[in-house]
KOLROTOR-758291 format. One record per residue (C-alpha): residue number from 0; chain; x, y, z. Coordinates in steps of 0.5 Angstrom, whole numbers. Example, Ala and Ser with C-alpha at 12.3 -4.5 7.8 and 13.67 -1.06 7.14 Angstrom:
<recs>
REC  guza  paba   east  north     up
REC     0     A     25     -9     16
REC     1     A     27     -2     14
</recs>
This chain:
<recs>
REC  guza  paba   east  north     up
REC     0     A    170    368     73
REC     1     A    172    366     79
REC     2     A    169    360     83
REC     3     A    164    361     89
REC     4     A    163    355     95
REC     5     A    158    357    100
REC     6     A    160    354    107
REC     7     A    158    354    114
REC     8     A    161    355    120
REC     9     A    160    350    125
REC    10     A    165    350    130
REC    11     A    162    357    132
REC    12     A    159    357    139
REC    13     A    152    360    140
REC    14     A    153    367    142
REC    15     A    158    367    135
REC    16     A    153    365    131
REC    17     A    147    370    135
REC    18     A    153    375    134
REC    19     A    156    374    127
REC    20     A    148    373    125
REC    21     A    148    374    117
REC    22     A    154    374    116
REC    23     A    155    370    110
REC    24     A    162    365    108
REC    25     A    165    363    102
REC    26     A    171    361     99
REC    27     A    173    365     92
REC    28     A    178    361     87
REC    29     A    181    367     85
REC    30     A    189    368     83
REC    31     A    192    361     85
REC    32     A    188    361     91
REC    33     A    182    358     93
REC    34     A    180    365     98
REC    35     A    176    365    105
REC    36     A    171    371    105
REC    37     A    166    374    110
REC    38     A    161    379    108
REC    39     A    154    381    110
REC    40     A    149    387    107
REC    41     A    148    391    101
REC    42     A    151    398     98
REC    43     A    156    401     97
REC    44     A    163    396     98
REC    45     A    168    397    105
REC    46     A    173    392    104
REC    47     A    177    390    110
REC    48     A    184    387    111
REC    49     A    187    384    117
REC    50     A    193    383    120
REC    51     A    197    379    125
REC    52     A    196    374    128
REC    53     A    188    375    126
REC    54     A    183    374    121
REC    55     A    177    375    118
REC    56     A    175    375    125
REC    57     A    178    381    127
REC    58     A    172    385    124
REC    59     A    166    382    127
REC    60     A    165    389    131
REC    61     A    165    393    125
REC    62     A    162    387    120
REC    63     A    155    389    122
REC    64     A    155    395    124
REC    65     A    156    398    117
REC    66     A    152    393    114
REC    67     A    146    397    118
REC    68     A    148    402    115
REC    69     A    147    402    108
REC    70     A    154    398    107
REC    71     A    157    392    104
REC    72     A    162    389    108
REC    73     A    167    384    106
REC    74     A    172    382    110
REC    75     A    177    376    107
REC    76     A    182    372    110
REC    77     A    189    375    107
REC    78     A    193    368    103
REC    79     A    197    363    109
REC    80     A    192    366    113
REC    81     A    185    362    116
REC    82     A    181    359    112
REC    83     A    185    362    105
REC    84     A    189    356    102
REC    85     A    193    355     96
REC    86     A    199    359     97
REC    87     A    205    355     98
REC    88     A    208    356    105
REC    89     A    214    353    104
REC    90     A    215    359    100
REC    91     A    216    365    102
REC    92     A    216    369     96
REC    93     A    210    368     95
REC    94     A    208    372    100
REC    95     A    210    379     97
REC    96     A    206    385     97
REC    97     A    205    385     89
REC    98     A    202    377     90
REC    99     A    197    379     96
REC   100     A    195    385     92
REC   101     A    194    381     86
REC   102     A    189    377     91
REC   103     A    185    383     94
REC   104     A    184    386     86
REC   105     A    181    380     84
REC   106     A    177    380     90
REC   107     A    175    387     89
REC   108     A    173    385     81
REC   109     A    170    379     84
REC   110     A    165    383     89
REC   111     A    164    389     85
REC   112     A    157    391     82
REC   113     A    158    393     76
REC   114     A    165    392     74
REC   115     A    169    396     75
REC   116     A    166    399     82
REC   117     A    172    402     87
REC   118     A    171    400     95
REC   119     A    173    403    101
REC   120     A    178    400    104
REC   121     A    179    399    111
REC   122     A    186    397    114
REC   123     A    189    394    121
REC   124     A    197    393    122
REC   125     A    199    388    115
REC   126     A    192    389    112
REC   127     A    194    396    113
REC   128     A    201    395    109
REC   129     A    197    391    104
REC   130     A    192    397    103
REC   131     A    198    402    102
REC   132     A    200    398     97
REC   133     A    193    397     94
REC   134     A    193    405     93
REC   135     A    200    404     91
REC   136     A    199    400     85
REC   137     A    192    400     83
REC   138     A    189    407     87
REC   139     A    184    407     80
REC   140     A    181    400     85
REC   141     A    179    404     91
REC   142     A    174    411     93
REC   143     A    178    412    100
REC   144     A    181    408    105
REC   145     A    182    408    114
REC   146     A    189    405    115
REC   147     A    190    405    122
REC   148     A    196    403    127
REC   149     A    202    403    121
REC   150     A    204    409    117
REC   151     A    205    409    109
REC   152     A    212    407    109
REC   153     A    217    411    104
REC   154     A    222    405    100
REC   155     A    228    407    103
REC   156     A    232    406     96
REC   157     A    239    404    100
REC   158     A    238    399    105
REC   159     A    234    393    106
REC   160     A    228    394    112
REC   161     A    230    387    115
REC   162     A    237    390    115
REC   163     A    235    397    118
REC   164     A    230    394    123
REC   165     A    236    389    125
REC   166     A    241    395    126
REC   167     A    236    399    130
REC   168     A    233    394    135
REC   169     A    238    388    135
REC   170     A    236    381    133
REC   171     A    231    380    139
REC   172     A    227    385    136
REC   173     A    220    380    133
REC   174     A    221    382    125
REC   175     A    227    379    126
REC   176     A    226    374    130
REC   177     A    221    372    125
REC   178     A    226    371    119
REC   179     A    228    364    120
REC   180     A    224    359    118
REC   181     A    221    355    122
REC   182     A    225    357    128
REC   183     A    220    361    131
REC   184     A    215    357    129
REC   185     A    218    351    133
REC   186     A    218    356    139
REC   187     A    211    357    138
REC   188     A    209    351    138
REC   189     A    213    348    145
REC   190     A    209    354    148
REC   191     A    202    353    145
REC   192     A    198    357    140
REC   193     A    193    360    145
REC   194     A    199    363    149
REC   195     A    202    365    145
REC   196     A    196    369    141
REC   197     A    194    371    147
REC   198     A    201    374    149
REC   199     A    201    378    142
REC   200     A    194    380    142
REC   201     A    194    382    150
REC   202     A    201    387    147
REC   203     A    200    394    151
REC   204     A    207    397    151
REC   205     A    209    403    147
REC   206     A    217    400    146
REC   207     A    219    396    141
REC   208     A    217    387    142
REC   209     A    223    383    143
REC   210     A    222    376    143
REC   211     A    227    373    146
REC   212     A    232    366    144
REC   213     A    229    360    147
REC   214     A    224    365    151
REC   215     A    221    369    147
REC   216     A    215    371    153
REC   217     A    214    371    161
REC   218     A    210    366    165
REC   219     A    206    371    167
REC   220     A    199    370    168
REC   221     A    195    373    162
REC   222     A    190    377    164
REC   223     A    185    378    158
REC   224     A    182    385    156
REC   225     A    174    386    157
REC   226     A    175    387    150
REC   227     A    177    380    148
REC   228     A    174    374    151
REC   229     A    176    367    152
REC   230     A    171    365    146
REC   231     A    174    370    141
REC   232     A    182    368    143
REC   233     A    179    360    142
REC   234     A    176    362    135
REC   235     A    183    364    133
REC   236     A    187    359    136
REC   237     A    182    354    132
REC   238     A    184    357    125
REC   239     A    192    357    128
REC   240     A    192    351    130
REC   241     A    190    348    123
REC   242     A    195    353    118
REC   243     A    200    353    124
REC   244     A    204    360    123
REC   245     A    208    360    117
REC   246     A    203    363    113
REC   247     A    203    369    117
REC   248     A    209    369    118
REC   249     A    212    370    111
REC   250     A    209    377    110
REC   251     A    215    379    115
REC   252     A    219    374    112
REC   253     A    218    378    104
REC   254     A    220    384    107
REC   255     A    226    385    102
REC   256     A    224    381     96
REC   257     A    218    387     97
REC   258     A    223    392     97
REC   259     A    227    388     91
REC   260     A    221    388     87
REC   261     A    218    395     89
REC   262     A    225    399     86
REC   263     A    220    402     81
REC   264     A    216    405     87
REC   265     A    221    409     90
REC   266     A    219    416     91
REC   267     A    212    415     89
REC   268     A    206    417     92
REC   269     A    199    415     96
REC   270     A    193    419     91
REC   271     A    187    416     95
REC   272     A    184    420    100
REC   273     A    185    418    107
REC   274     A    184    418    114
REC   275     A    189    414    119
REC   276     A    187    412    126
REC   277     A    192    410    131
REC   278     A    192    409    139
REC   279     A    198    413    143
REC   280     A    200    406    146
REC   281     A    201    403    140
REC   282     A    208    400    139
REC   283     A    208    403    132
REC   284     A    206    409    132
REC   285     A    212    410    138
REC   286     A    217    407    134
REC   287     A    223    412    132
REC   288     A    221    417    128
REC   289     A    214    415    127
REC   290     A    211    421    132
REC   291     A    215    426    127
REC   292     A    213    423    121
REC   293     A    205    424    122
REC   294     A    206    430    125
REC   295     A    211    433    122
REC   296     A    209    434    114
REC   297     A    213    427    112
REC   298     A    206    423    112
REC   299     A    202    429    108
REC   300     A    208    429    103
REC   301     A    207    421    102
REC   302     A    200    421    102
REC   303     A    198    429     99
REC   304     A    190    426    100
REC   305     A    191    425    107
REC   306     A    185    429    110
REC   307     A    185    427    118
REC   308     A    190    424    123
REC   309     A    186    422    129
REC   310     A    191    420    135
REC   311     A    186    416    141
REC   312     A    189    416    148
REC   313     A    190    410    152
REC   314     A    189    406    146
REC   315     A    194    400    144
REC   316     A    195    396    137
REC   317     A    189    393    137
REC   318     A    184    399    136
REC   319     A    178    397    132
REC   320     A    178    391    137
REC   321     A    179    395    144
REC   322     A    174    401    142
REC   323     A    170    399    136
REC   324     A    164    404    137
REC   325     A    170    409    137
REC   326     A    174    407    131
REC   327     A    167    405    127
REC   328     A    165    412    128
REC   329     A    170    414    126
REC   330     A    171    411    119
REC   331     A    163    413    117
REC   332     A    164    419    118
REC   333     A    169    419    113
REC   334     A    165    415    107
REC   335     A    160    418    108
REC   336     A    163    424    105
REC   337     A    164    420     99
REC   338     A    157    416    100
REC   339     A    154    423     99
REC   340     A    158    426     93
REC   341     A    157    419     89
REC   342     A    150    420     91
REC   343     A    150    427     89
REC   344     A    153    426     83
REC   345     A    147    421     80
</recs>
């Protein structure tokens, strides 16, 4: 049985606290890491899984809202990531799809009453890739899942993705930028964490993100969103401060072990219901071949239980942040479709 540690969130400010009121922290020792969970109310389980440069944070707006409505929510930090520790940074080979999937299955049987229960899974940027691979190698663990901003994507059994990134966006291009170990993060650093998570978390154009040698940003002045407040770049340049950004930055930096790994994948499919959500601004969804892929039949084929594809306008790669009520309706109205069928069938 995995360990639980239940724990406070001190440094949070006041109107943190009001916000995120019921939420509850634990920390999970589970698959040789010890696994910072956030989860507040009761029901049925909607698992929701981050991305960069974020944590279990990213979901304050969804968390109470679907507890209010008759769910569970349980947002985890992923591995290298907040206030999940125990994954070895210096080792990016530790950071594969097939390890945080272990990490997210020994979640899932650790939360899940009875044994054995299957969640609903809810996936932004790389918690969006992890979701994929979650329904890839274990569908049996899952009811259905909203993945939003980054598409199933198809091992290509001839090339490597870095090697295919590389070639089509050269070496400027952020996913190569971020191979090198502690290259980047030494830039990082002569910038400061709160820049630069204010730099990517602010990001709004449709073409691809370069960071360039030496000076991967501008010096223009950031202007913060109305979605993202002083006090919610804070909280994350708290965890990132203490981590730093290896951890995170390992995800990009397994990209072709995941593909050395993941041969007996090749071809397969999605088999788990699916609803995708994606803003028009996102750099992803304008990524070469992308709008012809969903749009096309690529994706239906890949992912045959794909029941909705919903496109928001004028929305950029942070969705659920920047329209929250929107994306939040939007993923109810699909698991209750399943909320009712399960009911129905007792």
């Amino acid at each position: 049985m995995p360990q639980i540690h239940n724990f406070s969130l001190s440094s949070l400010s006041l109107s943190h606290t009001l916000e995120m009121e019921g939420i509850e922290h634990k920390k999970l020792s589970i698959n040789g890491v010890t696994m910072h969970v956030a989860e507040v109310g009761q029901g049925p389980i909607i698992l929701f899984l981050h991305g960069f440069p974020e944590c279990w944070y990213t979901w304050r707006h969804q968390m109470a809202f679907f507890a209010s409505r008759g769910f569970r929510a349980v947002a985890p930090d992923l591995r290298g990531f907040a206030d999940t520790t125990g994954a070895p940074t210096n080792d990016r080979s530790k950071f594969t799809t097939l390890h945080v999937v272990g990490d997210v299955v020994s979640l899932i049987d650790a939360v899940a009453a009875p044994p054995h229960e299957k969640v609903f899974v809810v996936g932004h940027d790389w918690g969006a890739v992890v979701a994929w691979a979650v329904c890839l190698y274990r569908p049996d663990k899952v009811k259905a899942l909203v993945n939003m901003s980054v598409v199933f994507s198809r091992r290509n059994p001839k090339m490597k993705p870095v090697e295919m990134l590389r070639g089509v966006y050269g070496d400027d291009y952020y996913v190569c930028r971020f191979q090198e170990p502690g290259r980047i993060e030494e830039e990082f650093a002569q910038i400061g964490t709160k820049t630069v998570l204010k730099h990517f978390l602010t990001y709004r154009n449709p073409g691809p993100l370069y960071l360039p040698k030496e000076k991967p940003f501008s010096d223009a002045q950031i202007s913060l969103p109305s979605w993202l407040s002083e006090e919610d770049v804070d909280y994350y340049a708290s965890k990132y401060e203490v981590t730093g950004f290896t951890g995170a930055l390992n995800y990009y930096r397994a990209l072709d072990i995941n593909w050395e790994l993941t041969a007996a994948w090749s071809g397969a499919q999605i088999n788990v219901s699916v609803k995708f959500i994606v803003g028009d601004l996102d750099l992803t969804y304008n990524a070469p071949g992308t709008k012809d892929y969903i749009h096309k039949g690529g994706f239906k084929r890949d992912v045959p239980l794909l029941k909705e594809v919903i496109v928001m306008e004028g929305v950029a790669h942070f969705i659920h942040q920047e329209k929250p009520a929107e994306v939040n309706a939007h993923i109810l109205s699909f698991f209750n479709i399943f909320s009712s069928s399960l009911c129905s069938a007792l």
